[in-house]
BARO-201118 format. One line per 3 residues: number of its first residue (from 1); for each residue x, y, z of C-alpha. Coordinates in steps of 0.02 Angstrom, whole numbers, plus 50000, padded with zeros to 5 digits. Layout:
! residues N
NUM = X:Y:Z; ... $
This chain:
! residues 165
1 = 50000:50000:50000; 50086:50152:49975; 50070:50319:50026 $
4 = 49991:50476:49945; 50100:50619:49904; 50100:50730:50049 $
7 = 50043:50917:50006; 50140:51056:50039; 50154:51080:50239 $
10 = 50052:51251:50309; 50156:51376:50336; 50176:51367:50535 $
13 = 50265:51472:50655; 50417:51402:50763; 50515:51241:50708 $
16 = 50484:51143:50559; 50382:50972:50622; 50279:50857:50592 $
19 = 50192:50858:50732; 50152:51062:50715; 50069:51019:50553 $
22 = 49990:50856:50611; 49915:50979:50746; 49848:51106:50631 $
25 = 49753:50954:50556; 49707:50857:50692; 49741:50936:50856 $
28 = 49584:51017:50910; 49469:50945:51019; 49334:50903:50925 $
31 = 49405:50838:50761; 49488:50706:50869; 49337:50665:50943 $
34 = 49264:50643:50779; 49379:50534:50711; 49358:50410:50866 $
37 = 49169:50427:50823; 49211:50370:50666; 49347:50242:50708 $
40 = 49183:50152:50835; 49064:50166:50686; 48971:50319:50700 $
43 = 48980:50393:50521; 48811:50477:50516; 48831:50686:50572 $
46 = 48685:50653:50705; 48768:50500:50802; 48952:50581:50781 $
49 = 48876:50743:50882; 48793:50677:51001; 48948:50545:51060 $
52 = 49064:50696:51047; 48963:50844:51126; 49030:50941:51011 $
55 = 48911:51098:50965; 48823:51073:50782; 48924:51223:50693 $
58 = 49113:51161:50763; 49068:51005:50712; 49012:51046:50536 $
61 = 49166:51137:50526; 49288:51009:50583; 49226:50886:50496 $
64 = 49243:51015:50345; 49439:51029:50381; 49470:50841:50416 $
67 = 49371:50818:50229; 49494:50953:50143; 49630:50869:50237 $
70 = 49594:50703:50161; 49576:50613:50339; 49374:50586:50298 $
73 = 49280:50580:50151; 49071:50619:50121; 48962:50471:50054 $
76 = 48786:50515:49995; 48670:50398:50068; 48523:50479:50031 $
79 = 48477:50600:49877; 48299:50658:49936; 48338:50752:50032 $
82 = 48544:50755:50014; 48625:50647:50152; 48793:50601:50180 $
85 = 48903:50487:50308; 49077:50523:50341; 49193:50398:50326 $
88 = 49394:50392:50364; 49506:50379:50207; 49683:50288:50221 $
91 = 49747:50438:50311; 49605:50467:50424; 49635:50265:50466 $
94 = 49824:50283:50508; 49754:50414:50651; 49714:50238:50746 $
97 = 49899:50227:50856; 49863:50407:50891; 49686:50388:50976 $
100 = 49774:50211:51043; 49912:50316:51124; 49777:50445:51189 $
103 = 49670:50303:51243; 49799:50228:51354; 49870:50386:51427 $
106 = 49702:50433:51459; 49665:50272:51542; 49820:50281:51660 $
109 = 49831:50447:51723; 49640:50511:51696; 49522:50386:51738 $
112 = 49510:50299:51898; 49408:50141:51785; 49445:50148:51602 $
115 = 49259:50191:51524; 49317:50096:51344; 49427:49952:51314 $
118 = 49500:49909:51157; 49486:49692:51135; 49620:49599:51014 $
121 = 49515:49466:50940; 49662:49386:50816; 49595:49221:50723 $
124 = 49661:49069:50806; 49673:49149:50984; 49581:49206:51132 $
127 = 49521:49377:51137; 49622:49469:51267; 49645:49664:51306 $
130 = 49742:49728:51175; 49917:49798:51231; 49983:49876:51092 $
133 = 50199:49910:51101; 50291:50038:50976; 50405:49911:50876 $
136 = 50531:49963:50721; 50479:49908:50562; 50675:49889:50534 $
139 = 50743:49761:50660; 50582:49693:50750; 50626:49767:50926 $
142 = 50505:49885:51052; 50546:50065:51055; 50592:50126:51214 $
145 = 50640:50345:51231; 50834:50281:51277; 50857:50185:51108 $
148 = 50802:50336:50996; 50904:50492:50945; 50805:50653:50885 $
151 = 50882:50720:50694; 50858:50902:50629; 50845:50897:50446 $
154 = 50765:51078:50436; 50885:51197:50350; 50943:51302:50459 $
157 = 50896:51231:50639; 50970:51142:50785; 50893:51053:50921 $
160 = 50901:51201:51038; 50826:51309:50883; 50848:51409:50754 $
163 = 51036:51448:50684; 51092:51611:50748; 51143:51716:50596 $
């Protein structure tokens, strides 16, 4: 499966990253919230608003970003009158270790009693709770923060910041 071209990266202020723009995309409340909604199901604008709280005109909007985005795409289910469901496309879909990582921190320092659990129902084995681990692609082992080292490939900047000129 490969990957589609990224577009050109907004036009942010303070360092260069990935995560910045991956923010400007994703990182408000209730565009997150939307794509759990849709990552349980929920694809219809009614259902998606009332799991999320989120007031009727933010929502429209968000939704409206994560769609120009490319993380969710409209389906008409209905032409009389016009009715759509949202649905996640292939980038909307690799958002799933994010709300996984969320879910967990959440879960550990939030919540006295987790409110959702996530099952891992593989064929040929019990279902169990699902413990999900951060492994490399490359040599098969965990990730843990001592094994990785951070690399500035932004023109211009350092890890303590921008190049003094």
């Amino acid at each position: 499966m490969t990957s589609p071209t990224p577009s050109a990266p907004p036009a942010l202020p303070g360092r260069p990253c990935s995560i910045a723009a991956a923010l400007h995309v994703v990182g408000e409340k209730w565009a997150l919230l939307a794509v759990r909604e849709l990552l349980y199901g929920n694809h219809r604008f009614d259902r998606i608003a009332r799991n999320t709280g989120a007031p009727r005109d933010r929502l429209t909007a968000r939704l409206r970003a994560l769609e120009e985005a490319g993380v969710v795409e409209r389906r008409a289910y209905s032409e009389r009158p016009p009715r759509y469901e949202y649905h996640l496309t292939e980038a909307g879909r690799d958002l799933v270790p994010l709300t996984q990582a969320l879910l967990g921190w959440g879960d550990r320092w939030l919540q006295a009693e987790p409110p959702v659990g996530l099952r891992h129902t593989p064929e040929g084995h019990p279902p169990h709770p699902y413990d999900p681990a951060w492994v490399c692609r490359t040599c098969g082992e965990e990730g843990h923060r001592a094994d990785l080292q951070v690399e500035i490939h932004s023109p211009g900047w350092t890890m303590e910041g921008p190049v003094e000129r």
